[in-house]
C-alpha positions in Angstrom: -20.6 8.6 -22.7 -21.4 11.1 -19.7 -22.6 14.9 -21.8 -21.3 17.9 -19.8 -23.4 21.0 -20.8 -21.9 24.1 -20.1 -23.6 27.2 -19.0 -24.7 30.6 -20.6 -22.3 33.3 -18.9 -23.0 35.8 -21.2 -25.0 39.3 -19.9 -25.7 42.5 -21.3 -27.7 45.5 -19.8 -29.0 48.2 -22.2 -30.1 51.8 -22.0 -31.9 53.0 -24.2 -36.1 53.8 -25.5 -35.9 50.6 -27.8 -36.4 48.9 -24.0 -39.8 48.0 -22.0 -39.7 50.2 -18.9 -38.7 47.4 -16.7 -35.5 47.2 -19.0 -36.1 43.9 -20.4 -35.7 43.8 -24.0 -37.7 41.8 -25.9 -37.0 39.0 -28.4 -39.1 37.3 -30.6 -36.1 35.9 -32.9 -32.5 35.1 -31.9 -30.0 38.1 -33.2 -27.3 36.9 -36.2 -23.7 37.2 -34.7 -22.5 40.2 -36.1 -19.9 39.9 -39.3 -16.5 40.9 -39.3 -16.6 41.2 -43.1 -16.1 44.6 -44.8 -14.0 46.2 -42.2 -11.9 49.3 -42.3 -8.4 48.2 -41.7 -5.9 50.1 -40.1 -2.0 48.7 -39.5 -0.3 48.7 -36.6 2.0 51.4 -37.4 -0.8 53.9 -38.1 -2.9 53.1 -34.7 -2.5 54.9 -31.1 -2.1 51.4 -29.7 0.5 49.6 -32.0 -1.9 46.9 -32.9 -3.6 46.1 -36.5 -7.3 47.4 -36.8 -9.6 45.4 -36.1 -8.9 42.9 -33.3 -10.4 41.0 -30.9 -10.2 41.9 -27.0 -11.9 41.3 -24.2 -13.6 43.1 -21.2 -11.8 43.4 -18.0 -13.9 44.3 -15.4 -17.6 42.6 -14.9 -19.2 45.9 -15.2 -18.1 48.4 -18.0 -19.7 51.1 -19.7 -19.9 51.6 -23.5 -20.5 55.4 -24.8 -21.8 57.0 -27.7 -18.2 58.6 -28.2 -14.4 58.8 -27.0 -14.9 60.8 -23.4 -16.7 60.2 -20.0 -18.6 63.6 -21.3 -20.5 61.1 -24.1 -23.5 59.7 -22.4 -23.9 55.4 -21.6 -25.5 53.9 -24.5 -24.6 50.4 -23.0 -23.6 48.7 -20.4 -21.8 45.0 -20.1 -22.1 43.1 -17.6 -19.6 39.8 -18.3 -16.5 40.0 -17.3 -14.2 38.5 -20.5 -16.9 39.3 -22.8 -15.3 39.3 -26.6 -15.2 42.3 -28.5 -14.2 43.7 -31.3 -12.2 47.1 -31.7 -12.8 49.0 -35.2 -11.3 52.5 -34.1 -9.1 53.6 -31.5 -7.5 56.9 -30.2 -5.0 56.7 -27.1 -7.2 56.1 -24.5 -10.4 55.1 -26.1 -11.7 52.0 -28.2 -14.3 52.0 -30.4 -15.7 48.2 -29.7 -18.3 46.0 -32.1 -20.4 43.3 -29.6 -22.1 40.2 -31.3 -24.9 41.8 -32.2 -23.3 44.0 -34.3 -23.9 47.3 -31.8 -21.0 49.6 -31.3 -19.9 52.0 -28.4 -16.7 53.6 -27.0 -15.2 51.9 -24.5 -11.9 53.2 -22.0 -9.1 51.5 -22.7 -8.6 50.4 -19.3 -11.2 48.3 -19.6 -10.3 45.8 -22.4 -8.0 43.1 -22.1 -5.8 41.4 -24.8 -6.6 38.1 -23.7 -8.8 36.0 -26.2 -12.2 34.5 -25.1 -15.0 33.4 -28.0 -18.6 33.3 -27.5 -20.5 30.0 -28.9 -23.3 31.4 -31.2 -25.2 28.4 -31.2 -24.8 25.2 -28.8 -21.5 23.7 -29.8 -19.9 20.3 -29.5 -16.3 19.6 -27.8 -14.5 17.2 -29.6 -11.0 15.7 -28.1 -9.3 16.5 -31.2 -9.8 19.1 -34.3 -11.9 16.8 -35.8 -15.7 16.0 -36.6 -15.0 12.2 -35.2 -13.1 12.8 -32.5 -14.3 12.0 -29.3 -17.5 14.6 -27.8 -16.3 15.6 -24.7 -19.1 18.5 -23.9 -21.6 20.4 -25.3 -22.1 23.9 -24.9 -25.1 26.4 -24.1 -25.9 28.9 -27.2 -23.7 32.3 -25.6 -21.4 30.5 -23.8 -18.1 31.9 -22.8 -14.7 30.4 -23.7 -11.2 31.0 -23.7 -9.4 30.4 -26.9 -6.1 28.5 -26.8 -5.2 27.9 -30.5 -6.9 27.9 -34.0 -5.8 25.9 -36.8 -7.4 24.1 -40.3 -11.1 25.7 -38.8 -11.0 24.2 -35.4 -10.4 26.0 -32.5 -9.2 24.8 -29.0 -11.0 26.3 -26.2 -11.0 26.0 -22.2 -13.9 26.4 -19.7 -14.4 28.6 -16.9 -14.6 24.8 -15.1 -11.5 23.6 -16.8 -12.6 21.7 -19.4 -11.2 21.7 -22.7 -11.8 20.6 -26.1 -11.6 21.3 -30.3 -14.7 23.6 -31.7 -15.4 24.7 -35.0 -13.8 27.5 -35.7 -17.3 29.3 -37.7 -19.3 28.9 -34.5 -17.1 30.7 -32.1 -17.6 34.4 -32.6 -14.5 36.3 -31.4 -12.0 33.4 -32.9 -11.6 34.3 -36.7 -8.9 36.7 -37.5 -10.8 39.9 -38.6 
């Protein structure tokens, strides 16, 4: 059996004074993923978009900027660097998006910027499994952060793809970006 580990593709650049001066945060414990629990929901019908409140998106472009409010006036509270990056919209006005990260930190981001395509992070290093089972086949393993796109969901598995083309079955809990908020 021949273990294919996947990279980290996940980046983040902050602004802010909780920062060293060289801008390098530091960490002493890994960060939760942030919940989706105890959201404020909004239907379709009632949002500038046409889409439920919350749902997951993804980022665009590899560089976009996330502000402390809905205009280019608001000032750059953070900016990501990973193009496909999940988040997760909680408010919205036409041409704005209010966006929750992983970590739980929220900023305003153009709409322009976000994509309806569906990609998951892995908060912890996952296993590939040919089939949406525990004992089907391993067919990779993946780095804590890494970046997938999400196929399908179903019965708490999750199939996901690559940026190299590989696919296989997840668990659905260690995918942030794949339950339905």
């Amino acid at each position: 059996m021949r273990t294919i580990i996947l990279p980290l593709l996940f980046s983040l650049t902050l602004a802010g004074p909780a920062f060293a001066q060289d801008g390098v945060k530091r960490v002493v414990e890994p960060i939760p993923a942030a919940t989706t629990a105890d959201l404020y929901r909004v239907s379709a019908d009632r949002t500038p978009s046409g889409f439920n409140v919350p749902r997951f998106v993804s980022l665009k472009f590899s560089k976009v900027n996330g502000r402390t409010g809905p205009s280019r006036d608001h000032p750059v509270a953070w900016q990501y660097q990973r193009r496909d990056l999940p988040l997760l919209i909680v408010a919205e006005t036409e041409m704005w998006r209010k966006v929750r990260d992983i970590s739980g930190d929220e900023a305003w981001v153009h709409k322009p910027a976000l994509s309806g395509s569906r990609t998951v992070l892995a908060t912890r290093q996952v296993t590939l499994r040919s089939k949406p089972d525990a004992r089907g086949r391993e067919v990779a393993r993946t780095d804590n952060r890494a970046l997938l796109r999400l196929e399908e969901c179903r019965d708490g598995w999750c199939e996901v793809k690559a940026e190299n083309g590989l696919k296989g079955w997840a668990r659905q809990n260690l995918l942030w970006g794949a339950s339905r908020p």
